[in-house]
N, C-alpha and C positions, 0 to 999 in steps of 0.2 A: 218831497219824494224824488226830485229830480237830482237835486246834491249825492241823496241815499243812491240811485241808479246808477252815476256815473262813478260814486265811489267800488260800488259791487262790479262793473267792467273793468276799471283800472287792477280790481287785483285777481281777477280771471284773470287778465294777459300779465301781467307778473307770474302766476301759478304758472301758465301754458312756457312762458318764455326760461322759466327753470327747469321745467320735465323736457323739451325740448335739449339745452344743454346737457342735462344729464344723462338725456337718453345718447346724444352724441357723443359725449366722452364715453361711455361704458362702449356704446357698439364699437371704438376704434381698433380694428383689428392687430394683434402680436404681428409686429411683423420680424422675420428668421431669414438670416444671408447662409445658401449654402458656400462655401468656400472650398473649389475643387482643386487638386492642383494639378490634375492635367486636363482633355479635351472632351469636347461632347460628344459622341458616338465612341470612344472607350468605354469597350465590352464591361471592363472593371469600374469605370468612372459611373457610366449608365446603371449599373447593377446597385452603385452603393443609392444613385437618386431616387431609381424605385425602392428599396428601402426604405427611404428616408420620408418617401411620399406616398408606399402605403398606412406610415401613422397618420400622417396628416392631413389625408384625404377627407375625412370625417370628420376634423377639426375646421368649421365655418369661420370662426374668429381668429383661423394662425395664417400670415402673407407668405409665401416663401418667393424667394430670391437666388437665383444662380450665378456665379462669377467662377468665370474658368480660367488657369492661370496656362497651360497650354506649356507647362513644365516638361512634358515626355519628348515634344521637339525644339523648345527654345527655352533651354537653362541658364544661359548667359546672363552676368552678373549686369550688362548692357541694358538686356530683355530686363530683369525681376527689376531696376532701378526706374524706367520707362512703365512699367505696370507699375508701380507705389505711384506714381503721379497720374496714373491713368483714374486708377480704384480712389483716388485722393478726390480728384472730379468730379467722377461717377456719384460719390457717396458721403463726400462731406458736409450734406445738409440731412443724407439721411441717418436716422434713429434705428439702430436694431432691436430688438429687445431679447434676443441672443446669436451667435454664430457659431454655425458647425462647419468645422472644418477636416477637409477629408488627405489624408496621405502625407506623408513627411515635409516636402515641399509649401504646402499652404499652413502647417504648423509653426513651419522656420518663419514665415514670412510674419507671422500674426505675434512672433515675438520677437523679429526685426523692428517691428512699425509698434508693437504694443502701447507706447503711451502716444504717438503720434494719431491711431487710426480707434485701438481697441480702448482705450485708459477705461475700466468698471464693467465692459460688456462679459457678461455670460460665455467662454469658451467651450464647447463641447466638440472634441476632435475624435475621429477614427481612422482607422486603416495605418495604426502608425507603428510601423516595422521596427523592431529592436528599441522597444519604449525602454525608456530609465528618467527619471525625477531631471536629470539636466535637460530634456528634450521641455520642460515648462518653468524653467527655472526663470522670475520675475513676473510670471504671470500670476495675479490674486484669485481670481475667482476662475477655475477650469477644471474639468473632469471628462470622462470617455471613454473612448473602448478601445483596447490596444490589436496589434493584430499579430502574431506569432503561430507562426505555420509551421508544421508539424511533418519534419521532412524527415524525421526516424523511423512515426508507424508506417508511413507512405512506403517509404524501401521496405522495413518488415514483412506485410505484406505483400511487395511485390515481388521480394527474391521464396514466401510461404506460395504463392500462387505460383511460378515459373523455380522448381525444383530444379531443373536440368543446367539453369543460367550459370553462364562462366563469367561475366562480365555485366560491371553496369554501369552504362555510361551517362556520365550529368551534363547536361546541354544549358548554359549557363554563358550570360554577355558579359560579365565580369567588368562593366561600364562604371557602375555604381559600388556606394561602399556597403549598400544593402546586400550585392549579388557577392562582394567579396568575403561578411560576414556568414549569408548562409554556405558558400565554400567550406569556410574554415568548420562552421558548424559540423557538417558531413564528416569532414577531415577527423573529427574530434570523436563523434560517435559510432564511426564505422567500425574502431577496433573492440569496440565491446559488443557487436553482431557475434564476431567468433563465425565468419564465412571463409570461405574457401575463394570465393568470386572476389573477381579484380575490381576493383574502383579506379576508371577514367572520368577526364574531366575535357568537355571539348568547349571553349573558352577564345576569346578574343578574337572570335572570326569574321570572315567575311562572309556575304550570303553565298556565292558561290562555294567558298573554303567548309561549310560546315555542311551546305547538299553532298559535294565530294568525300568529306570523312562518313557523315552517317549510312553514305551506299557502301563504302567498305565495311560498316560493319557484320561481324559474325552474324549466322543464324540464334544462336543461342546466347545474344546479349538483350539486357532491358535499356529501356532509355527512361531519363529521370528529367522531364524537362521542369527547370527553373522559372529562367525568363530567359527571350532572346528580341529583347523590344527594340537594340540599336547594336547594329555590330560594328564589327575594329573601323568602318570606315564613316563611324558617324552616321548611317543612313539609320533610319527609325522606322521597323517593321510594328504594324500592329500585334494584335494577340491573334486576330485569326487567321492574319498572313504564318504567321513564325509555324503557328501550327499545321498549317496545309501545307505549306514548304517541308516541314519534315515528314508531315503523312505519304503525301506524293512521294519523297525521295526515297523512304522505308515502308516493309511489314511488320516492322518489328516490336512487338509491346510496348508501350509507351503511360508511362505514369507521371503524375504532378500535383501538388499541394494547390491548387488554382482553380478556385471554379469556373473562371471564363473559359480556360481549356477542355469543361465540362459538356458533353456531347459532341465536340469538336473532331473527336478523335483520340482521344485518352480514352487508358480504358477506368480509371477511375483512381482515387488514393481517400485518405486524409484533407479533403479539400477547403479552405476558406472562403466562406462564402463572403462577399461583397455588400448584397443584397440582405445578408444579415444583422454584418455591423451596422449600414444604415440606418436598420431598424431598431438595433441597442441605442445609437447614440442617437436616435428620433427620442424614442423614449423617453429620453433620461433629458433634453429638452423641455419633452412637453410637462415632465415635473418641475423644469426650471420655471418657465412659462406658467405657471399652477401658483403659484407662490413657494417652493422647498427651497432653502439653502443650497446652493450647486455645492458648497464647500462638504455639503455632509451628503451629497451623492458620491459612492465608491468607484473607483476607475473601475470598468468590466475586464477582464481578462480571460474570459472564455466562455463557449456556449456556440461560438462561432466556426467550429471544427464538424464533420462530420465527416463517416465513411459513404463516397459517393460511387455506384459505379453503373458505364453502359452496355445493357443487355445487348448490344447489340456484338461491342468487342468482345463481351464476355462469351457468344458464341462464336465469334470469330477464332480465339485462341484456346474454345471448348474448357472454358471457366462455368462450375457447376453454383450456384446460386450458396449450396451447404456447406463450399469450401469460404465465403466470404465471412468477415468477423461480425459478431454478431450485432445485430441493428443497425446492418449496413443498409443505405437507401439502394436501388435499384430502378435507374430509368429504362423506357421502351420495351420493358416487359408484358407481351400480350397476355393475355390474363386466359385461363383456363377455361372449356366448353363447359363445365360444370357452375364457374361463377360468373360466365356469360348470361347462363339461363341457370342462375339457380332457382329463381323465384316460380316460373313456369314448371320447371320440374316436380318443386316441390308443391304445388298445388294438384299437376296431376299425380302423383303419389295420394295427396291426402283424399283428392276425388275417390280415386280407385277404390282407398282401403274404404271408404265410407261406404260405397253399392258394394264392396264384398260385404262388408259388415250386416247391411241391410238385409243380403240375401239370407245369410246366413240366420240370423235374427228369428226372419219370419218363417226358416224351414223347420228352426228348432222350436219356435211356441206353437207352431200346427200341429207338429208329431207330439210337443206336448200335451196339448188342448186333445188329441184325441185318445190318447192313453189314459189321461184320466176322464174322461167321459166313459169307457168301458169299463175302470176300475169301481166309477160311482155306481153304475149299474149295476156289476156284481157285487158290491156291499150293500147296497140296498136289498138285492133278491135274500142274501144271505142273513142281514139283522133280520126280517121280516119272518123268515122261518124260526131264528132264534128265539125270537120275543114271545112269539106264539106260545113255544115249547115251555119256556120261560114260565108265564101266564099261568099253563096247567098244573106244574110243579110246585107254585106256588102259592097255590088256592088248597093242593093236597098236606103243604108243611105248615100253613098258617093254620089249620084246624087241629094240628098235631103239638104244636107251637102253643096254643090257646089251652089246652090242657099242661102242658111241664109247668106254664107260668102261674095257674092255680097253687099248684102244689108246690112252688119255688118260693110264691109268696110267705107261707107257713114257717119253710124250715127257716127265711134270713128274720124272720122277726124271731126267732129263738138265737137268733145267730148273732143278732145286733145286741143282743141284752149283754151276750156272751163277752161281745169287744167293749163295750161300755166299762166293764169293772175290768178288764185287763190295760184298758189307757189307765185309767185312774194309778194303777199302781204301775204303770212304765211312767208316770208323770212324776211319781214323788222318787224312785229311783234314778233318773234325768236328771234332779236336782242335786241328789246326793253327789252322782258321781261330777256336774260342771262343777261344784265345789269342791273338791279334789281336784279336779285337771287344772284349775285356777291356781289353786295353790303348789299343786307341783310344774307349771308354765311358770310361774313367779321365780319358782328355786332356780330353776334350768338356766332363766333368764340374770339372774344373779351370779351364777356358774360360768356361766361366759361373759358375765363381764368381765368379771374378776379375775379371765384367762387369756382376754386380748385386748384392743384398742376399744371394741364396742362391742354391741352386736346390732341383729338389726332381725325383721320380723316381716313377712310379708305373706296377705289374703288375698288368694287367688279369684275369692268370688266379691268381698268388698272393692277390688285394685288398691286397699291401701298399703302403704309402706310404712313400720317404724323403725326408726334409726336413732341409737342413744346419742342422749344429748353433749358428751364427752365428744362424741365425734364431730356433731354440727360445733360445739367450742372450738376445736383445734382448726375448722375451718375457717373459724369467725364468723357463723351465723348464728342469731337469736331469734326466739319465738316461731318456732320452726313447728308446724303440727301435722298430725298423719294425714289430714285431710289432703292439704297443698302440698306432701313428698314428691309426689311424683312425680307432679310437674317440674316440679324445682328441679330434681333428680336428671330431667330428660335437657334439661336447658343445661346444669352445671357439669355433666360427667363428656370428656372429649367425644367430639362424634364417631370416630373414627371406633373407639370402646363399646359407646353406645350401638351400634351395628352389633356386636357380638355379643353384649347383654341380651338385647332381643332376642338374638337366635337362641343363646342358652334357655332364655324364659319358655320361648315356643318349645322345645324340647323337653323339657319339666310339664309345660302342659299338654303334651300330646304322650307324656307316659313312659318317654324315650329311656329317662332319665332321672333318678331322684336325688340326684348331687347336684351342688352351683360350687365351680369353683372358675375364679375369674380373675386378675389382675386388672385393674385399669386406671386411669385418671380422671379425677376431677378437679372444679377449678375453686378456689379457697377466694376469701373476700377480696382479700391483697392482689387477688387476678392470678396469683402463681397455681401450678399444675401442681398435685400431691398426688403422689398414688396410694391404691389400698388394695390390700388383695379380702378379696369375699370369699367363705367358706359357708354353706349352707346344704339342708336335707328337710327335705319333704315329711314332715310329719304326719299330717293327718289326709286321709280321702276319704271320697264321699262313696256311696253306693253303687255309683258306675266305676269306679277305682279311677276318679277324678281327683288331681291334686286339690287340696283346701289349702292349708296354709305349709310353709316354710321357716322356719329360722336357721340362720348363723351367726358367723361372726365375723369382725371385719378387723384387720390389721394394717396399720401406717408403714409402707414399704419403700418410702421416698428416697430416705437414706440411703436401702440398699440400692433403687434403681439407680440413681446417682453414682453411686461409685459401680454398679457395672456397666455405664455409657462413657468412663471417663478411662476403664480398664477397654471398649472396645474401642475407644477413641487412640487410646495406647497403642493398642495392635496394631490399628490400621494405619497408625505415622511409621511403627518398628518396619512393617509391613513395604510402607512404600519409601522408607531409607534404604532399605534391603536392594528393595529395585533398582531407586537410580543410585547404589554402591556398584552392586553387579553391571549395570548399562553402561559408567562412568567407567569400571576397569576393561568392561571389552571393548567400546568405542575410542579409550587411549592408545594411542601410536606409540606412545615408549611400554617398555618390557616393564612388566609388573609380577612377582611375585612373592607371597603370604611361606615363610615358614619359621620353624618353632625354634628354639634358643640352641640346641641340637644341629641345627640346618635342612633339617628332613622339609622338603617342599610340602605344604598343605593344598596351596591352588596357583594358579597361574593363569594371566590372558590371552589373548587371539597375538598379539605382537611378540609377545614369550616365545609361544613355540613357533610362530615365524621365523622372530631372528634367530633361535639356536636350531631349529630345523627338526624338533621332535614335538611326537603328536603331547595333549597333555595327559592323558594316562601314562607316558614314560615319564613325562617330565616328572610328575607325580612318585613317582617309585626312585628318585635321584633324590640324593644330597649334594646341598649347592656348592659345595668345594670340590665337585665334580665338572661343576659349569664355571668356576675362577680360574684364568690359565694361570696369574699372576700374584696370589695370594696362594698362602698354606693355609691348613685347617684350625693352625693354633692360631697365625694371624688373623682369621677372619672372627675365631669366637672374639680375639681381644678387642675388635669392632664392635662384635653386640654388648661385648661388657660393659663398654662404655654407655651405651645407652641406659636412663633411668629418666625419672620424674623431671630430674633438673633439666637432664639433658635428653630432651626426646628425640634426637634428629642428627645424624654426621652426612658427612658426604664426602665422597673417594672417588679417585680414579682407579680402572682397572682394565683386565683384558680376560673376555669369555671367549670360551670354547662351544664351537660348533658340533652337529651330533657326528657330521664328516670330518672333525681334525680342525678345520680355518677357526682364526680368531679375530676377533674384530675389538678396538677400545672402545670404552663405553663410562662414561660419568656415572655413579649409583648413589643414589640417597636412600639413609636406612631410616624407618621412623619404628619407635615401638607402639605396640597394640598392647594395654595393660588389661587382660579381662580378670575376670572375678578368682578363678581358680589354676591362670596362668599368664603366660607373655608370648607374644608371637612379635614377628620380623617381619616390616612392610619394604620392600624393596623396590627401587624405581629407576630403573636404568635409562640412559639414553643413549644412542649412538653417537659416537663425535667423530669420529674417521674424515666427516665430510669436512667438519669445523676445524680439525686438524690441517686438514690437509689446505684448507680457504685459508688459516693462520701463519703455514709456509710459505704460500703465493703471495699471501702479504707482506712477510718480514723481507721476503726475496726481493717483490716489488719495491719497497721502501729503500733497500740498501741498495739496489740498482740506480734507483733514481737518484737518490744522494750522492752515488757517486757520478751519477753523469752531472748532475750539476756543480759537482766539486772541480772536474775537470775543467769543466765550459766556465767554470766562474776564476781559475787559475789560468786557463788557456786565455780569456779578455783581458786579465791583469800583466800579464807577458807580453801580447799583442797590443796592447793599449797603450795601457799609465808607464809600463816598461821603459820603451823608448822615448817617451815624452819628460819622464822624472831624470835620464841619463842626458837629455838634451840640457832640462833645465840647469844639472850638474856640472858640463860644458861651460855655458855660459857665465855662472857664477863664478867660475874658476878661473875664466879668460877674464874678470874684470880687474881684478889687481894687475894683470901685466900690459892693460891697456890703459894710455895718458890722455888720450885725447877723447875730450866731451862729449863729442858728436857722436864719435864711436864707442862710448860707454854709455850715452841713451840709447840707442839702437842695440844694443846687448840688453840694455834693462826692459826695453820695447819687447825683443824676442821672447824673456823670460816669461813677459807677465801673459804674454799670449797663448806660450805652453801649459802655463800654469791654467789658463781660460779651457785651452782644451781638453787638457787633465780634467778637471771639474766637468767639462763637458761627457766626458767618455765614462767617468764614476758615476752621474746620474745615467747614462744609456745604462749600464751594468747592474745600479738598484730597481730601475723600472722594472728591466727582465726578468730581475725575484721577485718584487710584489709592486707593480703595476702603481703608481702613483694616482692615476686618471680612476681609479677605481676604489683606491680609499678617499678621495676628495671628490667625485660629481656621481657616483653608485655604479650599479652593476650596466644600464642598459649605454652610457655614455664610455665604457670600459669597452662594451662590445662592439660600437660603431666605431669606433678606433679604432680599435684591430681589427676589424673586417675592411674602411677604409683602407688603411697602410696595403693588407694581401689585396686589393680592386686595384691599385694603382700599379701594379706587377702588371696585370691585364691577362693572367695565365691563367685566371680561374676567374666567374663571377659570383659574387656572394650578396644574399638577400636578404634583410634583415628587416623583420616586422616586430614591433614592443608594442601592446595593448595594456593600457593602466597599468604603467611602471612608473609614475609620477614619484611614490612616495620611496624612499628609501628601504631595503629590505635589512634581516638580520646579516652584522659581518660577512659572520664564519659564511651561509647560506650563498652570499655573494660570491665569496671566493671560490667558494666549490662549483657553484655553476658555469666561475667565467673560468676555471679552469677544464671547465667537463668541454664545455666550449671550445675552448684552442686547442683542446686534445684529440675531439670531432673531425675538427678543419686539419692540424695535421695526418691524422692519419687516409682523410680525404685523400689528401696533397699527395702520400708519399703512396698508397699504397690502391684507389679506387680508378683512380686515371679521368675524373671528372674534369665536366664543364662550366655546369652549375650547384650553388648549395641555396638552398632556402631554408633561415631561420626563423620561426615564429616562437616569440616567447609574452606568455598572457599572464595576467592573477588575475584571478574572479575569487572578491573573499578570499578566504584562509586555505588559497589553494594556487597553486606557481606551478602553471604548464609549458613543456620548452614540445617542441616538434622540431626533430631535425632533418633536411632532406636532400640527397646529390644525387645525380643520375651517372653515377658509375658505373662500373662491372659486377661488383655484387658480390657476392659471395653465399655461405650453407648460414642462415639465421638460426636457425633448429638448431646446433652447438654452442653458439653465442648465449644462447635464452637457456638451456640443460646446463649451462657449465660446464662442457666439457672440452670447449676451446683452447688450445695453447697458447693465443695471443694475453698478452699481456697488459697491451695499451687499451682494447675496451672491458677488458676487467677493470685494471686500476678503474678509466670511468665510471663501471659500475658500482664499483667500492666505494666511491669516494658517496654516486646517490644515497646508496643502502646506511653510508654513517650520517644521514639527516634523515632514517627511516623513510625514505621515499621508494617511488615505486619507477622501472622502468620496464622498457615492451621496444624490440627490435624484429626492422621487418625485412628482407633483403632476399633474392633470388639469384643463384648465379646465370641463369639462364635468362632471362627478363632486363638484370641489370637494376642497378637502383636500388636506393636504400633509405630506408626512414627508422628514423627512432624517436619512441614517446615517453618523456620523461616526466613524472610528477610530483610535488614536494609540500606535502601539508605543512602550513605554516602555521 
C-alpha cells in the first residue's frame, strides 16, 4: 500500500504543478504601448487617451502603456535621434502585443525605427492628417483611422449662419506642412462657395502681431481658426492659450474644425473629435488582440466628424437652435420647465382626470339607478292591470274558440280527402314535365356549346358549379367534378376578379339583377394567366322569386386582351416620346423650327421666337424665306430637294432677319421628317456671331504674334550672329596676307572663338522659341528656371510650389502651360506694377490645377471672364486653356488690388 500511496502523491503534484502553469500562462495580460507624439496635458493628446481608455477600461486582461514624444515643443532631428535611444532602453526587453500610435509625428517615427524597434508588432495609428498609402509604406502588418477635417461644411455654415459677413478671416501658424496643406485646401474650395465675402488669411505671426491684427478687425467679419500652436517666433502656445488670446482680443464669431477648441469659445463647426478616434482605433485593437488578422481590418476614414455647437455663443450672436444643420449636437442647453418636471406634471394630470372621472361616474349611475327604479314601478302597476284585463278576455274567447274548433274539425277531414287525390295527380304531372325540362336543358346546353368555348351551369341552392370539360382541357386540368368546382374556382381565378365575381353573385342573389357578364382571369396548370369572359341568365326561381339556377357561356379572350395591353403599352411609349420630343425642343438654346416642303412654318421653340423677336402665333403665319436674309426662295427649296432617304441631313451657313430689320449669322442643319402621307423640314439653327467674331481675335492673334516673333528672331540674328559671322570673315581674309606664325595662330585663335560665340548666341535664340530645359527635364523644371533667371533681377519676387509633378505630363499640355505661365508673369511685369507672384501648380489623378497670384493693382475681372475685354494677351491665355478643353476662373478688383486666376486641365 505504501509504494501505491506515494505513487497517487507524486502525480497529484504533477496534476497541480501543470494547472498552475497553465493557469499562469493564460492569465498573462495583452499588453498595448500607446505611442503619442506630443505631451501629456494636450487638450488633443488627452482627448485621443480617454478614448483609447474608455475601450479598455473593462478589458481586465489588456496593460496599457504611454510614451510621449513631446513632438509640439521639441522637433529637432537632435530631440527624435536622443528619443530612439531613449524608447530603445526603456523597451527593448519589453514585448507588446500591439501599438497604437497617435498623430503624424509618432507614425514617422514607428517607420523610421520599424525593423529596429517594431519588425511583426501589430500597428494601429490615428489622428493621421492628410493620410495616403506612402505615410505606411514598408510597414506589414498596420491599419486605423485617418483624420480629415472638414474645413468646407465648417465655412458653409458659418458664412449660412452670419448672412451679413464681408469677410472671413483664417487664423493659421502656417509652421507645419499640415497647416500649409489645409491653406491651399481653402484656397481650392472657396471659389466654388460662389460668395461675395473676402477670404484673408492671418499667418506667420507673432503673439503680439496676430492680437494687434484681429482688434483691427471689422464688425462683420468671421474668424476660422486653424491652428496657432507656435508662431513665427518659435514660441509654442497651447490650444487653450491660442484660444483665450483670440477670445480676449475679439467679439467676433469664431468657428474651427477642432474639438479641443469645443466650449472654449467657438461657437461650434464640423468638428473632429479626438476622443473619438481613440476610441476607432481602441477598437480595431482590441479585435487585433482577439485573434482577427489586422491585415483584413479596414483603415476607418470617417465617423469621426460631427456638427458641434455652444448654446451659450449661440445666444451670444442670437443663433436660433432651427437655423443649425440637422443632427447637430448642441452643448449648455438648459432644458425646458416642461421636461424638468415632465414626470410630476404628468402624473398630476393623470391624478386629476381620474377624481374627475370618478366623480363623474358615480353622478351618472345614481341618476341612473334612480330613473329606472321609477320606470320599474310604473311597469309593474301597468302589466298588472293589463294581465288582469288579459285574463277576462280570455276565458270569454276560449269558450267561443271551443265551439269554431268543433265544427272546423268536420269541414278539414272533407278537405284533407279533397288534397289527397289533387297531390296524386300534381305528382304524375311533376314527372312528365322534369322529363321535358331535362331534355330541353340538354338541347340548350348543346347550343352553347356548339356556340362558344364552353358553357358553364351554376345552383344557387346546391352552391354547385358545372363547367365543360373543353374548358378545364385548355387549362390543363383532369378529373375535375361539380362537387370540388368551387373550391378550385375560388383558389384558380385572380383575386383581384374574384372580388367582383362575388359582388356580381351577390347581386343575382338579392334579385338586382338576372344577367352575369364578366371578364376575368384565371390561372391554367402551366401557372399562365388566360382570360374568359362569362356570359350568363338566371333561368329558374323559386316561389319567393329566388334565383335557382343560371346558365351561360364562357369564351377564351387571351388573345384579345393581349393585344389590347400591347396596343395600350403602344400609346403610352407614343405618348411619352411625344413629351420628352416637346420638352427636348423647348429646353434647346438653339432656334428650332418644323415646316412643310412649301416653307410655310408648322411649329417653332421658346429660342425661335427669342432670337427672331416674334411671338409664335406670328411666326406661325410666316414663310421661312421671309426669316433668310441671305438666301432666295428658289435657293432655299434647292436645299430641301436635296434632302431624301440617302441623304437625310445638309447643313449651311446663313443670315436671318429679325422681326425689327437686325440680322444675325447663324449655322442651320436641315433634317427631313418622312411621315406616312407627307414630308416635313426639321430646321436647327445656331448662332455663331460669337464664334465668328472669337475666330477673328484668333486669326488676328496668331498673325500678330508671328509677326512679332519674326521680328525679334531677325532683329537677334542682325544683333548677334551678324557681327560675329562679318568678324569671322575679317579674319579669314587677313590670313593669306599674314607670313608670320605667331600671328596667323592668334587670327585662327580669334576665329575659332567667334565661331564658339556664334554657336553660343544660336542656342540663346533656339531656347527662346521652344525652351530646351523643358523638352529634356518636363514642365515643373522649365518653370523653376525661368522664375529663377526673373528672382535674380530682384525687381520682382516669384514663388513657386509643384505638388506631384514627379511623372512627366502630355507634350502639347506642357507647352501650353509653361507658356500660359511666362505669359502670366509678363503681363504681371509690364502692366500690374507687382511685388510679389505666388505659383501653385498640383495634379491629383487625372486632373492639373495651376493657381496663379500677384498683388498688383488690379483691374475690372467681370470683362475678362464675359469676354468682352479688349486685351489680347489674356485672351490668347485663355485660348490656348480652352484648346486642351480646360476650364479657367479670374479674380481681381481694381479697388482692393490683386489678382488670382484658377486654371484646370483634365488629363
Amino acid at each position: 500500500m505504501k509504494p501505491l500511496t506515494k505513487l497517487f502523491y507524486c502525480f497529484l503534484l504533477i496534476s497541480l504543478s501543470i494547472v498552475i502553469c497553465s493557469y499562469s500562462t493564460s492569465a498573462r495580460k495583452k499588453r498595448v504601448l500607446v505611442l503619442h507624439s506630443y505631451h501629456q496635458g494636450l487638450n488633443w493628446t488627452d482627448n485621443v487617451s480617454s478614448g483609447i481608455q474608455s475601450v479598455f477600461e473593462n478589458e481586465d486582461n489588456v496593460e496599457l502603456m504611454f510614451e510621449y514624444m513631446d513632438t509640439k515643443r521639441h522637433s529637432e532631428q537632435e530631440y527624435l535621434t536622443e528619443f530612439a535611444k531613449l524608447y530603445n532602453l526603456k523597451h527593448q526587453k519589453n514585448r507588446f502585443d500591439a501599438i497604437i500610435v497617435s498623430d503624424n509625428n509618432a507614425l514617422d517615427f514607428v517607420r523610421c525605427y520599424y525593423t529596429d524597434f517594431f519588425q511583426d508588432t501589430p500597428i494601429i495609428f490615428c489622428s493621421i492628417d492628410q493620410f495616403s498609402d506612402k505615410l505606411i509604406e514598408g510597414i506589414s502588418h498596420i491599419t486605423g483611422v485617418t483624420e480629415e477635417i472638414d474645413s468646407q461644411k465648417t465655412i458653409e455654415v458659418a458664412l449660412q449662419l452670419h448672412p451679413e459677413a464681408k469677410q472671413l478671416v483664417v487664423i493659421n501658424d502656417n509652421q507645419t506642412q499640415s497647416a500649409i496643406l489645409n491653406r491651399n485646401n481653402i484656397k481650392s474650395f472657396w471659389p466654388k462657395l460662389n460668395t461675395d465675402v473676402d477670404l484673408i488669411f492671418l499667418e506667420d505671426l507673432s503673439i503680439d502681431e496676430l492680437v494687434s491684427e484681429v482688434k483691427k478687425l471689422e464688425d462683420n467679419s468671421i474668424i476660422y481658426l486653424i491652428n496657432f500652436s507656435r508662431d513665427k517666433e518659435g514660441n509654442f502656445i497651447s490650444y487653450q492659450e491660442n484660444i483665450e488670446i483670440i477670445r480676449e482680443a475679439t467679439d467676433l464669431p469664431i468657428y474651427s474644425s477642432w474639438e479641443f477648441y469645443f466650449n472654449e469659445g467657438i461657437v461650434g463647426g464640423m468638428l473632429t473629435s479626438g476622443f473619438k478616434q481613440g476610441e476607432l482605433a481602441a477598437k480595431s485593437t482590441l479585435k487585433v488582440l482577439k485573434g482577427k488578422d489586422i491585415n483584413k481590418i479596414p483603415i476607418i476614414r470617417k465617423g469621426y466628424n460631427q456638427f458641434k455647437f455652444d448654446f451659450e455663443q449661440m445666444k451670444h450672436f442670437r443663433i436660433l437652435p432651427k437655423q443649425l444643420p440637422e443632427n447637430s449636437f448642441i452643448s449648455n442647453q438648459p432644458p425646458s420647465i416642461i421636461h424638468q418636471y415632465r414626470t410630476s406634471l404628468m402624473v398630476m394630470i393623470a391624478f386629476v382626470i381620474i377624481i374627475a372621472f370618478i366623480i363623474r361616474y358615480s353622478e351618472i349611475k345614481r341618476l341612473r339607478n334612480e330613473r329606472k327604479l321609477i320606470e320599474i314601478n310604473e311597469e309593474l302597476d301597468r302589466r298588472v292591470a293589463e294581465r288582469t284585463k288579459e285574463i277576462i278576455f280570455a276565458n270569454e274567447k276560449l269558450e267561443l274558440q271551443t265551439n269554431q274548433i268543433l265544427k272546423q274539425n268536420k269541414e278539414l277531414e272533407l278537405h284533407r280527402h279533397n288534397l289527397l287525390e289533387l297531390v296524386k295527380e300534381r305528382t304524375k304531372n311533376l314527372e312528365l314535365a322534369n322529363i321535358e325540362l331535362k331534355s330541353s336543358r340538354d338541347r340548350l346546353l348543346r347550343m352553347l356549346d356548339a356556340n362558344s368555348d364552353g358553357v358553364w351551369e351554376h345552383n344557387f341552392l346546391t352552391k354547385q358549379v358545372y363547367i365543360s370539360k373543353i374548358i378545364w382541357d385548355k387549362l390543363g386540368y383532369k378529373n375535375i367534378t361539380a362537387a370540388n368546382t368551387i373550391d378550385l374556382l375560388c383558389k384558380l381565378i385572380h383575386p383581384e376578379d374574384l372580388i367582383i365575381i362575388k359582388q356580381k353573385d351577390k347581386q343575382n342573389r338579392l334579385g338586382l339583377s338576372n344577367l352575369f357578364v364578366i371578364e376575368f382571369r384565371i390561372c391554367a396548370n402551366d401557372k399562365s394567366w388566360m382570360w374568359f369572359k362569362a356570359k350568363g341568365k338566371i333561368l329558374d326561381y323559386n316561389k319567393e322569386g329566388k334565383p335557382l339556377n343560371m346558365v351561360g357561356t364562357l369564351i377564351n379572350i387571351t388573345q384579345r386582351k393581349v393585344a389590347e395591353e400591347k396596343i395600350k403599352q403602344e400609346e403610352k411609349k407614343l405618348r411619352a416620346s411625344e413629351k420628352r420630343w416637346r420638352s427636348l425642343i423647348e429646353q434647346a438654346s438653339d432656334e428650332i423650327l418644323i415646316y412643310n416642303t412649301d416653307g410655310a412654318i408648322l411649329d417653332a421653340n421658346s429660342a425661335a421666337c427669342n432670337w427672331l423677336e416674334y411671338s409664335q402665333e406670328e411666326l406661325l403665319n410666316l414663310n421661312y424665306s421671309e426669316i433668310d436674309f441671305s438666301h432666295s426662295s428658289s435657293k432655299l427649296h434647292t436645299y430641301r430637294k436635296k434632302l431624301n432617304s440617302s441623304n437625310p441631313s445638309i447643313s449651311f451657313e446663313s443670315i436671318q432677319k429679325r422681326k425689327n430689320g437686325s440680322t444675325f449669322p447663324v449655322e442651320i442643319h436641315l433634317s427631313l421628317i418622312e411621315l406616312k402621307d407627307s414630308k416635313l423640314i426639321l430646321s436647327v439653327a445656331n448662332n455663331i456671331s460669337k464664334r465668328q467674331e472669337t475666330e477673328r481675335k484668333i486669326l488676328n492673334a496668331v498673325i500678330n504674334t508671328e509677326e512679332i516673333e519674326r521680328k525679334r528672331f531677325a532683329t537677334d540674328l542682325h544683333d548677334s550672329i551678324g557681327p560675329l559671322l562679318s568678324s569671322i570673315n575679317l579674319y579669314l581674309s587677313s590670313l593669306s596676307k599674314i607670313k608670320s606664325k605667331s600671328d596667323k595662330e592668334n587670327i585662327i585663335r580669334a576665329s575659332v572663338d567667334a565661331v564658339n560665340e556664334a554657336l553660343i548666341s544660336i542656342k540663346e535664340i533656339s531656347n527662346n522659341l521652344s525652351p530646351h530645359i523643358l523638352n529634356d527635364f518636363g514642365l515643373e523644371k522649365a518653370i523653376r528656371s525661368f522664375t529663377n533667371k526673373i528672382n535674380v533681377s530682384q525687381a520682382i519676387n516669384i514663388s513657386f510650389i509643384a505638388e506631384n509633378m514627379d511623372e512627366r505630363l502630355n507634350h502639347q499640355v506642357e507647352v501650353v502651360i509653361f507658356r500660359v505661365i511666362t505669359e502670366l508673369i509678363n503681363n504681371t511685369i509690364k502692366h500690374a506694377k507687382a511685388s510679389n507672384i505666388e505659383i501653385n501648380l498640383a495634379r491629383e489623378d487625372k486632373l492639373l490645377s495651376l493657381i496663379y497670384i500677384d498683388d498688383g493693382i488690379g483691374f475690372d475681372s467681370k470683362e475678362i471672364n464675359a469676354g468682352t475685354s479688349n486685351g489680347m494677351g489674356l485672351y490668347n491665355i485663355f485660348s490656348r486653356i480652352r484648346s486642351l478643353n480646360g476650364t479657367h476662373k479670374i479674380k481681381s478688383n481694381p479697388e482692393r488690388g490683386g489678382m488670382m486666376t484658377m486654371i484646370e486641365v483634365n488629363l
